[in-house]
LOLUM-548182 format. One line per 10 residues: number of its first residue (from 1); for each residue x, y, z of C-alpha. Coordinates in steps of 0.25 Angstrom, whole numbers, plus 2048, in hexadecimal, padded with zeros to 3 digits. Layout:
REM residues N
NUM = X:Y:Z | ...;
END
This chain:
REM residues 658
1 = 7F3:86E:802 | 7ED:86A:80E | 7E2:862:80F | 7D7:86B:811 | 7DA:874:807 | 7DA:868:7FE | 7CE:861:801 | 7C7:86F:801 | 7CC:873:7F2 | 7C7:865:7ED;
11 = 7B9:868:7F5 | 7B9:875:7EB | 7BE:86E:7DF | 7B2:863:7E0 | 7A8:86D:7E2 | 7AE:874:7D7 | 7AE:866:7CD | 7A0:863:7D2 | 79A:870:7CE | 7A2:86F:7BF;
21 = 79B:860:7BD | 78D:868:7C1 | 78E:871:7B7 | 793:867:7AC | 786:85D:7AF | 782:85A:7A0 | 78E:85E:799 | 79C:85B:796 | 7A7:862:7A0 | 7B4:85B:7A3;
31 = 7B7:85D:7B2 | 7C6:859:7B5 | 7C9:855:7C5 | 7D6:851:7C8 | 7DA:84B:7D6 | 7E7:844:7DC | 7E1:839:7E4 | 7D7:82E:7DE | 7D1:82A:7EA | 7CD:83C:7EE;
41 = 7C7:83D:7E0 | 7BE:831:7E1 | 7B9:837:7EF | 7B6:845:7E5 | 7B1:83C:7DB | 7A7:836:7E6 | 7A5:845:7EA | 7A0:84B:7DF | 799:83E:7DA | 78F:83E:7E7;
51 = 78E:84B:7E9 | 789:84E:7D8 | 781:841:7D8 | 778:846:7E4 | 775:84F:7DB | 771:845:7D0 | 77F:846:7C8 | 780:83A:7C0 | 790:837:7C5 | 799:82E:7BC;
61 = 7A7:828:7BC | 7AF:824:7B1 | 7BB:81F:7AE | 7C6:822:7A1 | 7C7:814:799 | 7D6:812:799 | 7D4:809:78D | 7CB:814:783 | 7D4:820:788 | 7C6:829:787;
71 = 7BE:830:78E | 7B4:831:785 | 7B4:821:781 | 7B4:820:793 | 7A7:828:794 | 7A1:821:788 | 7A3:815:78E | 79E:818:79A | 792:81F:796 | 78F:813:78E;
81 = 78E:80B:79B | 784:817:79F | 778:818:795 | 772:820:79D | 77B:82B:79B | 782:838:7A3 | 775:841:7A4 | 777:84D:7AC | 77A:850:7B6 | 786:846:7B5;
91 = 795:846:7B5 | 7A0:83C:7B4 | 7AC:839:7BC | 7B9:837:7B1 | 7C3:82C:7B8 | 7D0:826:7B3 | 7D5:832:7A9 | 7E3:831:7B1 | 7E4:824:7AB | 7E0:828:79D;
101 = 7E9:833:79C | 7F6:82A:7A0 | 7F4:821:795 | 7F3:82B:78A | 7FE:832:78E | 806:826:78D | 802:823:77F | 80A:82B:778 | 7FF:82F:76E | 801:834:761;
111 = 7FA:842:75E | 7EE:83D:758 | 7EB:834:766 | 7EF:840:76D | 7E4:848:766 | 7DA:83C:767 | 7DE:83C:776 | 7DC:84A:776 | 7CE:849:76F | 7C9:840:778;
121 = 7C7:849:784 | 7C1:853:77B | 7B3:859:781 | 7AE:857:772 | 7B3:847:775 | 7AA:846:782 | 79F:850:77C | 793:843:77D | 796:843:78D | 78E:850:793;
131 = 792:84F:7A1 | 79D:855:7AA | 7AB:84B:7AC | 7B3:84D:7B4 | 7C1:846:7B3 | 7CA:841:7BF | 7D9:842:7BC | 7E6:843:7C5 | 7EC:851:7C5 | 7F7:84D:7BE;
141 = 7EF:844:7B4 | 7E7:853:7B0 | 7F4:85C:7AF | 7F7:851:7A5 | 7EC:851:79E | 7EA:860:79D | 7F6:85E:795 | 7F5:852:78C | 7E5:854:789 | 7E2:863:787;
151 = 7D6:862:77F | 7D0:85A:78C | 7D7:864:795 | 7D2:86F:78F | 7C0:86C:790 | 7C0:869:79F | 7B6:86E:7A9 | 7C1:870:7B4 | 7CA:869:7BC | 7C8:865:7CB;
161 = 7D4:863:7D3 | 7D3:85A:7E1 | 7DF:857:7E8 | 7DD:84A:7F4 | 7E0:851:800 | 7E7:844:805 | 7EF:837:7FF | 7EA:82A:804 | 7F4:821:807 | 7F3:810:806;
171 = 7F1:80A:812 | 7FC:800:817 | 7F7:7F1:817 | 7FD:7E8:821 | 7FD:7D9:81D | 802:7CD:823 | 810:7C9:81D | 810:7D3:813 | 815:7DF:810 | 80F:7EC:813;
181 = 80E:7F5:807 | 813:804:80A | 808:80E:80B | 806:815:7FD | 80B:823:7FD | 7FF:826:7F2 | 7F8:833:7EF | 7ED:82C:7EB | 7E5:820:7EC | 7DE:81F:7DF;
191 = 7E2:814:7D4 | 7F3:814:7D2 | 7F5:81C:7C2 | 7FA:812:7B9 | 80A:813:7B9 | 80B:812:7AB | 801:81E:7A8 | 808:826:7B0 | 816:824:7AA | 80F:827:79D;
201 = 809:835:7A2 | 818:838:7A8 | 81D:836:79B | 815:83E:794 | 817:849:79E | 826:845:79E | 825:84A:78E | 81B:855:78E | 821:85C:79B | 82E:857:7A1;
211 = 82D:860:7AB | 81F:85E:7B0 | 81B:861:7BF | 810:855:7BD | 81C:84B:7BB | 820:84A:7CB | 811:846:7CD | 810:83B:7C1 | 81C:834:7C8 | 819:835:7D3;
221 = 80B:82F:7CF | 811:825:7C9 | 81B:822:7D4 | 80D:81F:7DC | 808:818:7D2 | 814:80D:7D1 | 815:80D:7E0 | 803:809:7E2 | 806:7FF:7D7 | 810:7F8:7E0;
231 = 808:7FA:7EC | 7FA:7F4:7E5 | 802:7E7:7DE | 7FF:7ED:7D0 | 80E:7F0:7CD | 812:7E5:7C1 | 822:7E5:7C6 | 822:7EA:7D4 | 830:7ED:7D8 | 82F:7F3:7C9;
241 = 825:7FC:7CC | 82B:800:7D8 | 839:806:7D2 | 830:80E:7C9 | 828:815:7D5 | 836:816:7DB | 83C:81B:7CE | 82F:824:7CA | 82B:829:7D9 | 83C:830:7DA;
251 = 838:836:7CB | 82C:83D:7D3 | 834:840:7DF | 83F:847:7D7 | 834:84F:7CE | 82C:854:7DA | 83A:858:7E1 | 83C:860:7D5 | 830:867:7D6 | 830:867:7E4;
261 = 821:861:7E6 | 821:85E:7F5 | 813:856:7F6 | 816:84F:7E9 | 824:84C:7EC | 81E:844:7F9 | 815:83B:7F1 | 821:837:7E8 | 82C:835:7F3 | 820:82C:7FA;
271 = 820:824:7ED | 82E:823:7EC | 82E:81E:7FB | 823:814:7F9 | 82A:80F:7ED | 836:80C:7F5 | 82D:806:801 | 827:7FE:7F8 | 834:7F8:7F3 | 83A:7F6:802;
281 = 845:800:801 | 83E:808:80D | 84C:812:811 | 84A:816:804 | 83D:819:806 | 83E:81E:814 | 843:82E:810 | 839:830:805 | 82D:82D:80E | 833:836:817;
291 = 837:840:80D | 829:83E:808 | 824:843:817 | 82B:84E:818 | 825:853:80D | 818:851:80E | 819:857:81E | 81F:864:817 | 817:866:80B | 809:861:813;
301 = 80A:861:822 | 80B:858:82D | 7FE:855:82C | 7FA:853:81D | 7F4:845:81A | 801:844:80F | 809:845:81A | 801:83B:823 | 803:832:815 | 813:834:815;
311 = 814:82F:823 | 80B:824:821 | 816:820:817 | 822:823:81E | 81D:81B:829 | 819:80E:820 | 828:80F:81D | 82B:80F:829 | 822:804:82D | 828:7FB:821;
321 = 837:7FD:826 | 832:7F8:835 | 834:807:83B | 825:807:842 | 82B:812:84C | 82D:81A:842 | 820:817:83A | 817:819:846 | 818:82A:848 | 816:82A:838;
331 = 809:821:838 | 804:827:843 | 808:837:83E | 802:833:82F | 7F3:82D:839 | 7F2:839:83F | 7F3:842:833 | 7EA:83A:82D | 7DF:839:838 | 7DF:849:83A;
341 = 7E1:84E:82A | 7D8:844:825 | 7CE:83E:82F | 7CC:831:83A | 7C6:829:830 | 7CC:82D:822 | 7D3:821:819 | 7E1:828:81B | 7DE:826:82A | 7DC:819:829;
351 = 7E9:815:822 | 7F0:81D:82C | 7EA:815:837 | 7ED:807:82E | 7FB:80A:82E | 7FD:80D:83A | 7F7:802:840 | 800:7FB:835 | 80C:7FF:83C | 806:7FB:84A;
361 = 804:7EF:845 | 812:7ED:83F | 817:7F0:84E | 80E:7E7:853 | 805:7F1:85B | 7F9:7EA:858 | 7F1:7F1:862 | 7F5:800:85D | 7F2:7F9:84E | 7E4:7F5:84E;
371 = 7DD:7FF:853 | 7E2:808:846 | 7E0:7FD:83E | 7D1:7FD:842 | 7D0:80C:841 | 7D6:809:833 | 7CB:7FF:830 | 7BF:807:836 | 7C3:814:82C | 7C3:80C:820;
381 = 7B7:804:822 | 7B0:811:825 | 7B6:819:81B | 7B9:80F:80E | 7B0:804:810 | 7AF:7F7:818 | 7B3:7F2:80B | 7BE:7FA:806 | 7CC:7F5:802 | 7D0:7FF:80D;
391 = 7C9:7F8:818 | 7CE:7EB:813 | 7DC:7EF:817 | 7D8:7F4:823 | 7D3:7E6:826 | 7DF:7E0:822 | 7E7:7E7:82A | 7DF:7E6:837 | 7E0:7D8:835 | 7ED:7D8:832;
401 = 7F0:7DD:840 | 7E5:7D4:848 | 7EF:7CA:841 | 7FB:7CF:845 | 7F5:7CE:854 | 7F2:7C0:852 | 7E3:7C4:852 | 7E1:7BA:846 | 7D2:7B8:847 | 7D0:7C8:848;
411 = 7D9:7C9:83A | 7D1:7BF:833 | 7C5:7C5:82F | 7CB:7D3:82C | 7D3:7CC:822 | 7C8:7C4:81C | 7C0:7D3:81B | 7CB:7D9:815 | 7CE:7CE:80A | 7BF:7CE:807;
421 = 7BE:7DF:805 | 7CA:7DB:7FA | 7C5:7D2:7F3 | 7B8:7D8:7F2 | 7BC:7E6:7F0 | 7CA:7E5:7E9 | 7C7:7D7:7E3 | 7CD:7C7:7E4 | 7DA:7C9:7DF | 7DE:7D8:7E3;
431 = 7ED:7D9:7EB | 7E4:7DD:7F7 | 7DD:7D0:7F7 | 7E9:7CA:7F6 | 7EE:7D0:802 | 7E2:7CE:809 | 7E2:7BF:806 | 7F0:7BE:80A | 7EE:7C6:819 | 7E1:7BB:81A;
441 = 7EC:7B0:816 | 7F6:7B5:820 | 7ED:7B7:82E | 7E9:7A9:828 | 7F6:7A4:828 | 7F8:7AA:835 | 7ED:7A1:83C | 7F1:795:838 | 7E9:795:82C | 7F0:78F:821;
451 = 7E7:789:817 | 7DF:795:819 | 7EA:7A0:816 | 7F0:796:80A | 7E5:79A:7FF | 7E5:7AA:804 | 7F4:7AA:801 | 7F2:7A2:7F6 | 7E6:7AC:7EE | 7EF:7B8:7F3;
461 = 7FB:7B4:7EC | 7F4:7B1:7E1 | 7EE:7BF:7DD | 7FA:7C6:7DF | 802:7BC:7D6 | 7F5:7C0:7CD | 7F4:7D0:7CF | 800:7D3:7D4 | 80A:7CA:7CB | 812:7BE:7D0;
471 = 81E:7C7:7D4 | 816:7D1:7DD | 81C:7D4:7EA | 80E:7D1:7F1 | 80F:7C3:7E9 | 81B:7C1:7F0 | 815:7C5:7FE | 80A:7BB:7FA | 813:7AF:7F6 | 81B:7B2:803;
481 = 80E:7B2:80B | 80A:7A4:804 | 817:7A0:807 | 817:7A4:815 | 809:79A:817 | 811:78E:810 | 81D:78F:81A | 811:790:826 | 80B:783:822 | 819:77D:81F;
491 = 818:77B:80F | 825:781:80E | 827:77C:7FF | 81A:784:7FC | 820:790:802 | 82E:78E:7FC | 82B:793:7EE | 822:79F:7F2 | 82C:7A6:7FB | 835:7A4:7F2;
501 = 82E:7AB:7E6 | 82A:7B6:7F0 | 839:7B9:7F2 | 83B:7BA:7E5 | 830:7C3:7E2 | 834:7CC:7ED | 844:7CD:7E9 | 83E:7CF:7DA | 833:7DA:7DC | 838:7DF:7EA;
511 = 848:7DD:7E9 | 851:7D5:7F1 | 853:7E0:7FB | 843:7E0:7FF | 83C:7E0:80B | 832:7D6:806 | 83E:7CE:7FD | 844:7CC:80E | 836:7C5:813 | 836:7BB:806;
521 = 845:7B8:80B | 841:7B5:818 | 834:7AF:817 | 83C:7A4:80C | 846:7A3:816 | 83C:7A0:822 | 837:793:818 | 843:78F:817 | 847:78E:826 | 838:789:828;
531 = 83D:77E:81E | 84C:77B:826 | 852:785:81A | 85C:78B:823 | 866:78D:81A | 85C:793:80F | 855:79D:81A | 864:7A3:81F | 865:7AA:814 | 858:7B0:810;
541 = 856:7B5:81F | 863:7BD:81E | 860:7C2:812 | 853:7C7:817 | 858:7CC:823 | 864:7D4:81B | 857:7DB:812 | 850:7DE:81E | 85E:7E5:826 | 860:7EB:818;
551 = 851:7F1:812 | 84B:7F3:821 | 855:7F5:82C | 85B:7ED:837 | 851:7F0:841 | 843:7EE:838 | 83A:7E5:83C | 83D:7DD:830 | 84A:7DB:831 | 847:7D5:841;
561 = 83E:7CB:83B | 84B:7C6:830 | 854:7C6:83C | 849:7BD:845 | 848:7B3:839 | 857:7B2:836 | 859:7AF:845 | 84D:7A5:845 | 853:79E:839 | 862:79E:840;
571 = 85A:798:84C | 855:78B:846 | 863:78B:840 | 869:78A:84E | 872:798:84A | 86D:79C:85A | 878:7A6:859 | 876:7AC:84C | 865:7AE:84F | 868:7B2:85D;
581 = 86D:7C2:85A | 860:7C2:84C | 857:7C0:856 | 85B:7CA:860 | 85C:7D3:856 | 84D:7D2:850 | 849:7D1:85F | 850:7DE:85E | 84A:7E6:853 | 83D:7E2:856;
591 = 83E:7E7:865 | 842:7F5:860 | 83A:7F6:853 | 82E:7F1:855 | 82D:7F0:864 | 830:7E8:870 | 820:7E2:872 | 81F:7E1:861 | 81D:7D2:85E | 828:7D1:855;
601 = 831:7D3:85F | 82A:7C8:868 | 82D:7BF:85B | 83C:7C2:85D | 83A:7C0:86D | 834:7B4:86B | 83F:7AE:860 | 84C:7B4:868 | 845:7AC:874 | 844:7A0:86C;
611 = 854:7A1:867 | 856:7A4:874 | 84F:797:87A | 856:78D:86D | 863:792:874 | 860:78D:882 | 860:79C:887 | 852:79B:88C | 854:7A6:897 | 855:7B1:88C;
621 = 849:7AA:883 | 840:7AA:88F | 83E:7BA:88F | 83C:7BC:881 | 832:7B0:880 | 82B:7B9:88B | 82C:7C7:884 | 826:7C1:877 | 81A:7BB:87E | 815:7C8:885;
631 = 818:7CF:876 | 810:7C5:86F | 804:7C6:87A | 805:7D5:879 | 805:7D7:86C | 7FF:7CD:865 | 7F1:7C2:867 | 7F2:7B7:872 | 7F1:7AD:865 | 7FA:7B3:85E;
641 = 804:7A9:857 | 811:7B0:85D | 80B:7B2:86B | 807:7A3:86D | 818:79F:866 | 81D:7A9:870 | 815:7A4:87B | 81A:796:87A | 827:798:876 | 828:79E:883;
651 = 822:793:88B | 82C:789:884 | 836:793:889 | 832:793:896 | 82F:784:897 | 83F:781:891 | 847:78B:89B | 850:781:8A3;
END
């Protein structure tokens, strides 16, 4: 359905709910809205709310108490907290019934708490609240209960159907030495449903109706669900919950193939991509993002906002494996889409531009980069809020690129605005906080700011020990971080034992074979050569280099900078001849991939100059000394660390040529 017809049916619907809650001022009507996407029903929510409360409607929200299991006891308790009462004209917003209805059907109850149940939603229960409710479910959540609770089914006023007419996806976060998350290929932005409630509704389905339609959607639900719970640091075994996505996200694939549901076969296979993303095994992922495309170009069009969702997805892939070329067309295709379906200044919009600039930024075209990131910054203060956890990121991200330009003092208070939106508006010891702390710690870090970064590190680790567990995978990153700022300021011991339990976090939760699992191995394996370890470091750089050849390719980015460390670790060895061709082949895969002005490829110019120079053979150092110097003052600040090695390097080049 294309989005005009959809947002011109919920336009009729609303109309029709708002006239159904005027007609039942003073009196008890039960009005069912069901909609797909938390974040469009709180913007009917906020509709109807203003538009009856200019009239002088009393508007109320409340919402189901998981722990009473009533809505009768819910509205007695809240209308105890109200002495003043629901005179008309009044009417009360009902929240939280999908919740409710999950943790009953997982009960198993006995026929006298089915009946009891059952009783509970009677009109005769409710008969003391004279005013107009109107309950909010998911439209699966109400085929359910049409079927489980007939006696409430059976009193209600009407049911309102509203379907978003566009998914939101999650922006992609770029932060310094840490992994990017994938963007989220959700429906929805509301609250992730409970795993557990949701297994319990697909059981009971399972048993009343094998053969349900609704069972595609519930796993495909709860395929989402595991996923966000990995995503948001909530999931209590990660690379656990992780197979279950996988296992419960091919269930939903295989049902909606069998039913031959195009649109909800999309949302599945994008969920069975991102669980494979997620776990590093991106080949794997590679065909069902594209399969996932293809689908939602045939069923939708070119042009849909799904569509410009599935590209988003497909190029964050792409992006992860180091294949920009191939991201670019996609991001760029998914920000048009999005600019003409759904508006210059919409959120959608905005994470379209943020992810573009994210990919400019990974190919070091700094200049193509900022001026989306500020565009994505201007949209969200303007549409969200100066204050908004969205704006935050778009900080964060801005400054994450002023620092990758070496424009540290431009970085600095972006950072600090966007920790402070955190912890006031998510709270002290949220993951966001804790990422923000760590991003402030690292541009610290990268001033030469030890003792300032040492404590930001420090509280960052600490609540993701406390609300992510100790064997999180963002613990790791935070202990690697930690780690990282010992080994700068030379208290290697102090790093030792952090690395170390990084590693082993990363091959427990992550596998041995992960991307993440290869960075511990080289990082531990840059202390040891920092600590005259030579014999120790050999063999963890080859082994990170063989994941890197192995889960990424032999020409990503990745596997260039494994290469260039091996090579720098056989250079202090005096192995001339065995870091001679690594060199030249990082030098390589950087000049094709990621382009011949990128400054990673000035890095490799500059340390193939500088074997160059250890074997006497200055004549062939001397032009790659000169060729990283004009990268560096192209591409990056004049005080940029790299620029000023680059540039004297060269000059004690030129000062030792016989």
């Amino acid at each position: 359905m294309a989005d005009k017809t959809i947002t011109a049916t919920n336009d009729y619907n609303l109309r029709r709910l708002m006239v159904a809650m005027r007609a039942s001022y003073g009196k008890l009507n039960l009005l069912v809205a069901t909609c797909d996407q938390g974040f469009y029903r709180d913007r009917l929510i906020q509709s109807y709310e203003a538009e009856l409360g200019a009239g002088g409607t009393q508007c109320h929200q409340v919402r189901l108490d998981r722990d009473s299991l009533s809505l009768r006891q819910t509205l007695e308790g809240w209308q105890a907290q109200h002495p003043q009462g629901l005179n008309p004209p009044a009417v009360v917003t009902v929240l939280g019934a999908d919740g409710l209805l999950g943790v009953r059907l997982g009960d198993a109850p006995s026929d006298q708490e089915r009946f009891a149940f059952s009783a509970q939603w009677t009109r005769e229960a409710l008969r003391g609240f004279a005013v107009p409710l109107v309950l909010w479910l998911r439209p699966e959540t109400a085929a359910l209960l049409a079927s489980v609770a007939p006696d409430f089914w059976s009193w209600r006023g009407g049911v309102f159907e509203f379907s978003a007419p566009t998914p939101l996806p999650t922006a992609t976060v770029a932060q310094p030495r840490e992994f990017s998350p994938p963007a989220v290929p959700a429906e929805s932005t509301s609250e992730s449903p409970d795993p557990v409630a949701l297994l319990q509704e697909i059981h009971a389905l399972e048993t009343q109706d094998p053969q349900s339609p609704l069972l595609a959607g519930l796993y495909t639900t709860l395929a989402g669900a595991y996923v966000d719970r990995c995503q948001q640091g909530k999931a209590e075994d990660y690379r656990q919950e992780l197979h279950q996505a996988l296992t419960v996200a091919g269930h939903a694939v295989a049902l909606h193939e069998a039913a031959n549901s195009g649109t909800g076969l999309a949302t599945a296979l994008n969920y069975y991509a991102c669980s494979y993303e997620l776990l590093g095994r991106y080949e794997e992922a590679l065909p069902l993002y594209q399969r996932s495309l293809a689908i939602s170009e045939q069923e939708l069009g070119a042009t849909h906002p799904s569509t410009a969702t599935s590209l988003n997805n497909l190029a964050t892939l792409y992006r992860a494996m180091g294949r920009y070329e191939s991201a670019l067309p996609l991001y760029e295709r998914s920000l048009a889409i999005r600019e003409q379906e759904l508006g210059a200044t919409h959120p959608s919009t905005a994470t379209s531009l943020n992810n573009l600039a994210v990919l400019y930024q990974s190919m070091s075209r700094y200049e193509s980069a900022l001026p989306l990131y500020e565009r994505s910054l201007a949209i969200s203060e303007q549409e969200l809020g100066a204050t908004h956890p969205s704006t935050a990121t778009s900080l964060n991200n801005l400054a994450a690129l002023y620092e990758s330009m070496g424009r540290y003092e431009a970085a600095l208070p972006l950072y600090e605005r966007s920790l402070g939106i955190r912890e006031k508006e998510l709270g002290a010891t949220h993951p966001s906080t804790a990422t923000s702390l760590n991003n402030l710690a690292a541009l610290y870090e990268s001033m030469g700011r030890y003792e300032a970064a040492l404590p930001l590190f420090e509280r960052s680790l600490a609540i993701r020990e406390q609300e992510l567990g100790a064997t999180h995978p963002d613990t790791a990153t935070s202990l690697n971080n930690l780690a990282e700022l010992y080994r700068a300021m030379g208290r290697y011991e102090s790093a030792l034992p952090l690395y170390e339990r990084s590693l082993a976090i990363r091959e427990q939760e992550l596998g041995a074979t992960h991307p993440d699992t290869a960075t511990s191995l080289n990082n531990l394996a840059e202390l040891y050569e920092s600590m005259g370890r030579y014999e120790s470091a050999l063999p963890l750089y080859e082994q990170s280099l063989g994941i890197c050849e192995k889960e990424l390719g032999a020409t990503h980015p990745d596997t260039a900078t494994s290469l260039n460390n091996l090579a720098g670790l056989y250079e202090s060895m005096g192995r001339y001849e065995s870091a001679l061709p690594l060199y030249e082949r990082s030098l390589g895969i950087r000049e094709k991939e990621l382009g011949a002005t990128h400054p990673d490829t000035a890095t490799s110019l500059n340390n193939l100059a500088g074997l160059y120079k250890s074997m006497g053979r200055y004549e062939a150092a001397l032009p790659l000394y000169e060729r990283a110097v004009e990268i560096a003052t192209q591409t990056l600040d004049p005080t940029h660390p790299n620029t000023q090695i680059f540039q004297k390097n060269l000059q004690i080049c030129q000062n030792q040529m016989p």
